[in-house]
C-alpha positions in Angstrom: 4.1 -9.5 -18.1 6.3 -12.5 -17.8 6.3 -15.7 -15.9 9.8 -14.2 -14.3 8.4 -11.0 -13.8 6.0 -12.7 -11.1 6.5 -13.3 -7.6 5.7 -17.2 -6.2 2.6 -17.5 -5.6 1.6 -17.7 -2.1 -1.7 -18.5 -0.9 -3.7 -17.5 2.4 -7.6 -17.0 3.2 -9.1 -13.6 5.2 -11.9 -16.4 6.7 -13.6 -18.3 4.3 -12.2 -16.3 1.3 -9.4 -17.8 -0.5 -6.3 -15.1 -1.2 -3.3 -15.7 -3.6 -0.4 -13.5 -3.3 3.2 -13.3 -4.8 6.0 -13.5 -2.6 9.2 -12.0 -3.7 12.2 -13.4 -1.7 15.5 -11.2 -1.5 17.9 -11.9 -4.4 20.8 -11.4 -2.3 21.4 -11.3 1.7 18.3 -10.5 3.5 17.9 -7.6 5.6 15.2 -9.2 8.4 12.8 -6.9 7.3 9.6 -7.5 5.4 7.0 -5.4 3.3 3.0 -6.0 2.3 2.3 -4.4 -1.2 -1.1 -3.8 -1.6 -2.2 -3.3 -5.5 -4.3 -1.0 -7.2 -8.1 -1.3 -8.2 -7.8 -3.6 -10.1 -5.4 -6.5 -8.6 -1.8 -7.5 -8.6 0.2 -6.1 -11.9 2.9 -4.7 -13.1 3.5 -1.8 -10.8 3.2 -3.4 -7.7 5.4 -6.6 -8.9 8.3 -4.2 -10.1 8.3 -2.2 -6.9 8.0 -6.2 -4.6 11.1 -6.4 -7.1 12.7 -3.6 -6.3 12.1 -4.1 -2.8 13.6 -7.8 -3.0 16.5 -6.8 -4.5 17.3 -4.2 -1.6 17.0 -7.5 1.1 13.4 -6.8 1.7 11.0 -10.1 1.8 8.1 -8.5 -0.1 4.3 -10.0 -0.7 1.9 -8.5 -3.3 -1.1 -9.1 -1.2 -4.3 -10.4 -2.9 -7.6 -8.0 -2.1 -10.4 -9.2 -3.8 -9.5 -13.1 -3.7 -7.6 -15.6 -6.1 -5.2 -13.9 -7.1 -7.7 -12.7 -10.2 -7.8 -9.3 -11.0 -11.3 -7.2 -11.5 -12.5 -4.8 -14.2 -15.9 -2.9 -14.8 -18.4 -3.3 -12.2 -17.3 -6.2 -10.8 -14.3 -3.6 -9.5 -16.4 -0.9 -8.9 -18.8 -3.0 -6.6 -15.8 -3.9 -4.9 -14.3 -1.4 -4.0 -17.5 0.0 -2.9 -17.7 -2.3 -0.9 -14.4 -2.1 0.8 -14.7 1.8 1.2 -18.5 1.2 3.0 -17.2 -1.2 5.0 -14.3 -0.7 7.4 -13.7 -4.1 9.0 -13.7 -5.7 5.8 -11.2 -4.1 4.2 -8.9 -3.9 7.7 -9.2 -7.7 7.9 -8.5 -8.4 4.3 -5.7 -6.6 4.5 -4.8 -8.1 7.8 -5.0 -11.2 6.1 -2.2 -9.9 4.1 -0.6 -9.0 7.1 -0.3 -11.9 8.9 0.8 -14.4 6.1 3.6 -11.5 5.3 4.6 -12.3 8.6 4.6 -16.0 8.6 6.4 -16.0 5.0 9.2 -14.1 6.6 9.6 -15.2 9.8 9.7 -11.3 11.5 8.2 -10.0 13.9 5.3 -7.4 12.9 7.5 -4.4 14.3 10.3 -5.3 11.8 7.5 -4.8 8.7 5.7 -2.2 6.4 3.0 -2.3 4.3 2.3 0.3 1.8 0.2 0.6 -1.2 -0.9 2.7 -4.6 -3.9 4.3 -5.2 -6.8 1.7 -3.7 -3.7 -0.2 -2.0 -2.5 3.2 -0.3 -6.1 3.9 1.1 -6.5 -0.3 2.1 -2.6 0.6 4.0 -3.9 3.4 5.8 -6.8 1.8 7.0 -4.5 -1.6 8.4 -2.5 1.6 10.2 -5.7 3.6 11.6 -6.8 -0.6 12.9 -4.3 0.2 15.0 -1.7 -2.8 13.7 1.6 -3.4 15.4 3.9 -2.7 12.5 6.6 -0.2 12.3 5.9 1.7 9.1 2.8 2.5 6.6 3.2 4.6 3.0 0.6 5.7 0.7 1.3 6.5 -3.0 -1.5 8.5 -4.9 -3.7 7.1 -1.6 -7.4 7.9 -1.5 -7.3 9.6 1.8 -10.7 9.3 3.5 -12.0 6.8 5.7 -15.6 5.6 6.9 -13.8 5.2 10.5 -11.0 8.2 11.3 -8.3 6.4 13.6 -9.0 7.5 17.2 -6.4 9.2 19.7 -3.4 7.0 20.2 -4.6 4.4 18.1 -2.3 4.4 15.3 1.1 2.7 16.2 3.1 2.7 12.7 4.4 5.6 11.3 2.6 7.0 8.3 4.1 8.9 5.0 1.6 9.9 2.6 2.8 11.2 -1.1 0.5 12.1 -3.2 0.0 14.3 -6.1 -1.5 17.9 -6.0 -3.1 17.6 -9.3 -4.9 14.2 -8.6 -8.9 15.3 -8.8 -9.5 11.8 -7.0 -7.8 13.4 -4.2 -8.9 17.1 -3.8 -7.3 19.2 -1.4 -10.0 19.3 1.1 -9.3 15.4 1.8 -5.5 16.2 2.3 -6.5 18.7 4.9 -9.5 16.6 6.3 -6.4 13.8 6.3 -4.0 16.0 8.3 -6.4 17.1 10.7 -7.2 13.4 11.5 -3.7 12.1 11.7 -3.0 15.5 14.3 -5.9 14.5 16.4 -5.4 11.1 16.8 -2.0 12.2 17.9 0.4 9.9 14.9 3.6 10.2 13.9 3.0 11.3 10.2 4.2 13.2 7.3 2.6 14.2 3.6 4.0 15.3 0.4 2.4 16.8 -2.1 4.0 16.9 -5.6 2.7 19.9 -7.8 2.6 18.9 -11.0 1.3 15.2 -10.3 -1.5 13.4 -11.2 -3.2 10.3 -9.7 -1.4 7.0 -10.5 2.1 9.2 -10.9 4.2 5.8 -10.1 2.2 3.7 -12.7 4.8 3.7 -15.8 1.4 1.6 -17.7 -1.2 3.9 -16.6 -0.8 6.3 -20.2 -2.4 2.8 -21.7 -5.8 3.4 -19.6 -6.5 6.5 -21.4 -7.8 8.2 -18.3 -7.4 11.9 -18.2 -7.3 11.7 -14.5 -4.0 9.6 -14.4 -0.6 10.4 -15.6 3.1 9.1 -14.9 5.2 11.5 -13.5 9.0 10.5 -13.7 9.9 13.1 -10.8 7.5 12.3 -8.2 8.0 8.7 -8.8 11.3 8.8 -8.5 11.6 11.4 -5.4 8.5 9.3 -3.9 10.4 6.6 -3.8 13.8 7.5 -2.5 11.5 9.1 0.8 9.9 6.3 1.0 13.2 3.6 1.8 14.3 6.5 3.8 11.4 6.4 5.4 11.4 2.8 5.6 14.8 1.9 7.0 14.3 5.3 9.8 11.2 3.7 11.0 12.4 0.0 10.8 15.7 0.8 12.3 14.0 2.7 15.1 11.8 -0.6 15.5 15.1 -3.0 16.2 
């Protein structure tokens, strides 16, 4: 990964926790419309910063948002124990991500209803929590999400709309959690949608995850690509809607 492959680094604390982000300002005219990225297990790398990219290039203000603090990413336990730790404990992942949130915000200069966050893998489940917190923002997306939360969002407490894609192969997320996820989503009465591609596996937008060698994971050209067309439908609907 190169130097210009990177977004600026942006730095912001959840308390007394010191965050650094990337921020990745539109190459062209900007479109007043901003989106939080929120990484995998591990930390900010290549798949988020090519999809802040691609988002940047489109007139989004993007920012790879910082979860475990730094801007350094994790491996082994040290990963494990955190995300353990996120998935145990509700409001510290919802504020960590708020953190992410909020300097989002401030680095654009929009309003929370003209934003999205969205996320892959650990960064889809950390989105879907900021939405069930009940967060003013117009739009939230999941991409090979886990799909289970310690707190289910209650009855008119989601404001953002929610797309979920996920893969119907992925053994992290069986199919029991997509239903226990759509049941949730009808009852607290969001406005949501879920696609399930057939032949994907976890990590299906992650052109580097063949590297890791885990039998769970697997790129999937298709579902990438089709995932990803919804989703800038689905974000320009829902931020349009939000104007």
């Amino acid at each position: 990964m190169s130097d210009r492959d990177r977004g600026d680094p942006f730095r912001y604390c959840d308390g007394s926790q010191s965050l650094e982000g990337e921020l990745f300002l539109p190459r062209s005219e900007a479109n007043g419309r901003a989106v939080l990225v929120i990484h995998e297990a591990d930390g900010i790398g290549g798949n988020v910063r090519r999809h802040c990219r691609n988002l940047a290039n489109m007139g989004y203000v993007a920012l790879a948002a910082d979860m475990h603090g730094n801007g350094q990413p994790l491996e082994g336990d040290a990963m494990r124990r955190a995300l353990d730790n996120f998935r145990s404990q509700p409001d510290l992942v919802r504020g960590r991500v708020k953190a992410g949130f909020d300097a989002l915000l401030s680095a654009a200069g929009v309003h929370a209803a003209h934003s999205a966050a969205l996320g892959f893998c650990f960064g889809g489940f950390a989105a879907l929590e900021l939405a069930r917190s009940g967060a003013p923002l117009a739009a939230v997306a999941s991409f090979h999400g886990l799909l289970t939360t310690a707190r289910p969002a209650q009855a008119g407490g989601i404001k953002a709309r929610v797309a979920v894609f996920t893969g119907a192969k992925d053994p992290l997320v069986p199919p029991a959690d997509v239903t226990a996820f759509q049941e949730e989503m009808i009852e607290a009465q969001a406005h949501w949608q879920l696609t399930s591609y057939g032949n994907a596996w976890h990590s299906f937008t992650n052109k580097d995850v063949e590297a890791m060698g885990d039998p769970r994971m697997a790129y999937d050209a298709d579902a990438h690509t089709l995932s990803w067309r919804a989703l800038i439908d689905f974000l320009d609907l829902s931020l349009t809607k939000s104007l």
